[in-house]
N, C-alpha and C positions, 0 to 999 in steps of 0.2 A: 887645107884642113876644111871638112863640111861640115856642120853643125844641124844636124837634121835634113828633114824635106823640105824647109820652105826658106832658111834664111843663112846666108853665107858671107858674113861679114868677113872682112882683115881691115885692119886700118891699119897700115904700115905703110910710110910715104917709098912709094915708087914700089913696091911689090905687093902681090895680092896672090891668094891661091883659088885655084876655079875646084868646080867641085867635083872632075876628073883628076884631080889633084896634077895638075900640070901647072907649072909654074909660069907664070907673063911678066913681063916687065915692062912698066911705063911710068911716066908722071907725074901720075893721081891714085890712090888708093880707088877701089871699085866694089861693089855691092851687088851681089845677086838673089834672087830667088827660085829658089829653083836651079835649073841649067841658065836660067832666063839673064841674062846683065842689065841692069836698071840703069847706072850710069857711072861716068866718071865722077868723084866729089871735087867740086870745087870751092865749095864756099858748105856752112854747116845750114844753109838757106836750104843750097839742092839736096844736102843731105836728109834732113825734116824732109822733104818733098817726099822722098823717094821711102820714107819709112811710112809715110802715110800711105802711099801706093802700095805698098807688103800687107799692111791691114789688109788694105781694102784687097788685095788678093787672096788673103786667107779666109775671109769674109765670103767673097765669092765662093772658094773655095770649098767652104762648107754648104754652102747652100745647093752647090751642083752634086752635090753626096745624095737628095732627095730623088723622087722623079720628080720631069719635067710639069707635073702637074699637081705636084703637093708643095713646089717652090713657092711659088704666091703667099701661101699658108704660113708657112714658114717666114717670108720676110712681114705677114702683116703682125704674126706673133712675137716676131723681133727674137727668135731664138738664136738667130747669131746675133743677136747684138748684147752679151749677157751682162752690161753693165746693170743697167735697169734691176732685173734680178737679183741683182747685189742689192741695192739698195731696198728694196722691200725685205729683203733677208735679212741683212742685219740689222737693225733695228728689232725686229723678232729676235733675233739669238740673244743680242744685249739682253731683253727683257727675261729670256731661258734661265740667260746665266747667272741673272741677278737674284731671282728665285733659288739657284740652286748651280753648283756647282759642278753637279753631272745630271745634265737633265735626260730622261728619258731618249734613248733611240727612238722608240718611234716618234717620241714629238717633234724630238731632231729633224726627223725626214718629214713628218707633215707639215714642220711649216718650211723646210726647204723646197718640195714639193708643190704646197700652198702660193708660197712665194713667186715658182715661178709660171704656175695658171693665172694667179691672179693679175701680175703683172701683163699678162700674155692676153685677157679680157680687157684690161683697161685702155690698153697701145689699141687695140680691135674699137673700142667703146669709142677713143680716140680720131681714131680716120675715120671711122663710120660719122664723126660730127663736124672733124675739119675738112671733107678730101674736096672741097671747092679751093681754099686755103690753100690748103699743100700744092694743089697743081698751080699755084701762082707762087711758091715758094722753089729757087733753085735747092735747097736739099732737100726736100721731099717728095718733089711732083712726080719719081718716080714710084712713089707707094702705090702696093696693089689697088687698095680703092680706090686714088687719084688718078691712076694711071688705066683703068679701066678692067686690068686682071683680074677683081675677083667683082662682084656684082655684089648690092647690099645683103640681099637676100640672100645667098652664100655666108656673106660675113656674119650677118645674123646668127644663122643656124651654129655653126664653128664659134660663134659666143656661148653660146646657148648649152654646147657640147661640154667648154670649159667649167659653165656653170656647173653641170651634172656631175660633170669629173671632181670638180673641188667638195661637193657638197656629199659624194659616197666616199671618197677617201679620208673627211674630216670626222662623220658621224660615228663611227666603231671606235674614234680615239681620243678627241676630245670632248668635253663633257658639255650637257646644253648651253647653260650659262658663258661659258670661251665661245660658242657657236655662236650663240645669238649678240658678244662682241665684238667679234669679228663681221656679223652681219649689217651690226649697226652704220659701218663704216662703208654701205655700199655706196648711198647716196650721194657721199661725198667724190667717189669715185664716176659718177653719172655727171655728177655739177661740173668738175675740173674742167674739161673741154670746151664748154659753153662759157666761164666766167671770164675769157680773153675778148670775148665779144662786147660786155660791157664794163670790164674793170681791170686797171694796172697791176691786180695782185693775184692772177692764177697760181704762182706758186704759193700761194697764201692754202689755199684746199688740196692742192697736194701735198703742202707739208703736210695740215693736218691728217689725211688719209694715208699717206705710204708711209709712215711714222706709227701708225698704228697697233703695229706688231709688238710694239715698246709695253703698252700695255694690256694686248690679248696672251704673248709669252709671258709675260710675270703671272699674270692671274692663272693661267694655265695649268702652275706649278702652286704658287701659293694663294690662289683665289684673292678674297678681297680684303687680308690680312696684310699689311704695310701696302698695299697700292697706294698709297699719299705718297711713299718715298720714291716712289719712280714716275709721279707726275712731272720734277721738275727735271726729268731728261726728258722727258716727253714734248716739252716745251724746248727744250733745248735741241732734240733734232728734227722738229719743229724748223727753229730757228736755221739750223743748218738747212734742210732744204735749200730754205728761199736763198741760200748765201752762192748754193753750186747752182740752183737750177736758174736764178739769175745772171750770172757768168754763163749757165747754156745757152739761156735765150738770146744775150746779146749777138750769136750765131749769126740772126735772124734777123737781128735789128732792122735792117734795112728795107729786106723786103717785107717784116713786118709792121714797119712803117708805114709805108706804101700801103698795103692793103685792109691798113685799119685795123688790126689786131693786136691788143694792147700786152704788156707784159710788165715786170718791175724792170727789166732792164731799160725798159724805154723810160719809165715814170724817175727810176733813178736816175739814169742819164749816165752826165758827169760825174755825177755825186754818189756811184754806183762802189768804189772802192772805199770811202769815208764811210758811208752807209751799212756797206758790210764788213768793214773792222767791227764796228758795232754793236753786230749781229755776230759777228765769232767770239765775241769779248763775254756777249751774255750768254750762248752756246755752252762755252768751259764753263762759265760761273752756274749754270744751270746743272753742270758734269758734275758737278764740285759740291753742289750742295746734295745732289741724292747720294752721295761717297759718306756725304755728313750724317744724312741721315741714317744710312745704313750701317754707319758703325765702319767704314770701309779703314784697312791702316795705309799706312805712308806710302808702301806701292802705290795704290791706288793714283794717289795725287802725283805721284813720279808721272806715272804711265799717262794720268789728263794732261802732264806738261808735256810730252812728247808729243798728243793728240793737237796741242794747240801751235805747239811750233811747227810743224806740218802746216796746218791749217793757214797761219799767218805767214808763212814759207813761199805756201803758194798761191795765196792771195796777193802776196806783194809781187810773186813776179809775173803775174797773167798780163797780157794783154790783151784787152778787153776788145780792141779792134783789128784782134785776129785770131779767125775762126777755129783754126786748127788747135793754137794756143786755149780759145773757153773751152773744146770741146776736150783735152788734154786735162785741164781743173776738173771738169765735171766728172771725169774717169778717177782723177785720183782720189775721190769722195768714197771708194771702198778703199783705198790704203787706210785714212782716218776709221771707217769706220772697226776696220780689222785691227786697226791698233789698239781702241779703245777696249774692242772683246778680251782683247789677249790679255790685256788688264785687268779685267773684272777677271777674268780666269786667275791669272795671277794673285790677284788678291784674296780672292779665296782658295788657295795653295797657302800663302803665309796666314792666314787665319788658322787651315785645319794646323798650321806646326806648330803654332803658337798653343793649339788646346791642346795638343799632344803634350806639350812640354809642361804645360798644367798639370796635365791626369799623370 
């Protein structure tokens, strides 16, 4: 049996089907991609292994879809890597939806759009500050800036490009006042990179900045009429940031240790999974009270309870000293955030049937 181009599982002890569908018999159940055979599974250690390998071929995979000369481009913008993207997106959609319960298509797409130029500048803004950093860092030193592939001056202009791009496609649709909030928040996006240099809390400025969208999407829709009641999510994915991008950064710990570059995971340490119960306990409680304020019904609070057992799911089982494990948390941080959306959707669905059943 094959199940696509790239991934041919069976897990049946002693038989497995290849993806000429000819049948083998050994063993060990076995894993391919492709035509390709990864390995025999012996333990669920080499099985992990070998699914990280499939990433990272599908990974590759897309980026050889370019030419060999727009590849560079391509990994400094991190467009295969669309976690990131997620996470400046939704925070923006929460905000959409909280506004309103079918927000505009084209807002839809500008800030999914938005979301992923913007992201695609900052990762750029990013090596353009760290790539001494990253080439003493084993997962980075192959970035194009690090690694010599694209020169500053390239990266510059290709910044520059983004800028122009984001700033014609936002002007025809959203209105100045959303413009000039969403611009407010560049600085913070400049600061992010540099504040590892002298402080333990760089996720501290990137929560505040990629969180952003929480409150350019609400005003978008409803200007500055209830903006109090989605300040205290705004706080609260806020708070979530620091919770996943610290489990990212312990990645790092070590060689970040070494070369001097501070982060919370270093500052928390030990005391990095106490620390952030903490920080998810006020996250939900922050979820919970703009639900309050909004008037939101019982869904609502159903759907925060599923956001936070998730949340505390996989906080308890991470292991923080190992890499594949933080960098597996940090991905599941769009499951939480698509759960919460679905909710606020949800919620506004039993609202409108409840005024139906009024009128």
């Amino acid at each position: 049996m094959y199940f696509g181009k790239f991934i041919s599982p069976i897990f049946q002890k002693g038989l497995y089907f290849k993806p000429n569908n000819k049948i083998s018999v050994f063993g060990q159940p076995n894993f391919y991609i492709g035509n390709r055979k990864l390995c025999s599974f012996r333990s669920t250690k080499n099985l992990k292994t070998s699914l990280i390998l499939s990433k990272q071929d599908i990974k590759e995979s897309f980026v050889k879809k370019f030419p060999v000369s727009a590849r560079p481009y391509v990994q400094l913008s991190r467009i295969d890597r669309p976690i990131g993207t997620w996470l400046f997106l939704i925070p923006s959609y929460w905000g959409l939806f909280l506004a309103s319960p079918t927000p505009d298509l084209k807002l839809l797409s500008v800030f999914a759009v938005g979301s992923l130029v913007v992201r695609s500048a900052v990762c750029i803004i990013n090596d353009m500050a760290d790539y001494k950093f990253d080439k003493q860092v084993e997962r980075t030193k192959t970035r194009p800036l690090a690694s010599g592939q694209v020169t500053h001056k390239k990266a510059f202009v290709f910044l520059g490009a983004h800028f122009a791009s984001l700033y014609a496609m936002t002007l025809p649709i959203l209105n100045n006042q959303t413009i000039l909030l969403c611009l407010s928040s560049l600085p913070l996006a400049v600061l992010y990179p540099f504040m590892k240099r002298f402080s333990y809390y760089p996720q501290a400025v990137l929560g505040l900045f990629i969180n952003w969208g929480v409150l350019a999407g609400y005003y978008a829709i409803a200007g500055p009429i209830g903006l109090t009641a989605v300040i205290p999510l705004y706080i609260s994915s806020f708070l979530w940031t620091i919770v996943y991008d610290t489990v990212y950064a312990h990645q790092d710990k070590n060689d970040d240790r070494m070369i001097g570059v501070k982060s919370t995971a270093l500052k928390f340490a030990e005391n990095t999974k106490p620390i952030l119960s903490v920080l998810s306990v006020a996250t939900i409680g922050g979820m919970a009270l703009t639900g309050s304020l909004l008037s939101m019904p019982l869904v609502y609070y159903l759907g925060t309870g599923v956001c936070a057992t998730h949340l505390f799911y996989k906080l308890y089982r991470v292991n923080l000293d190992d890499a594949d494990d933080c960098s597996d948390f940090f991905k599941s941080s769009r499951d939480f955030g698509l759960i919460y959306l679905v909710t606020i959707f949800l919620s506004h669905l039993y609202q409108d049937d409840k005024k139906k059943e009024i009128n």
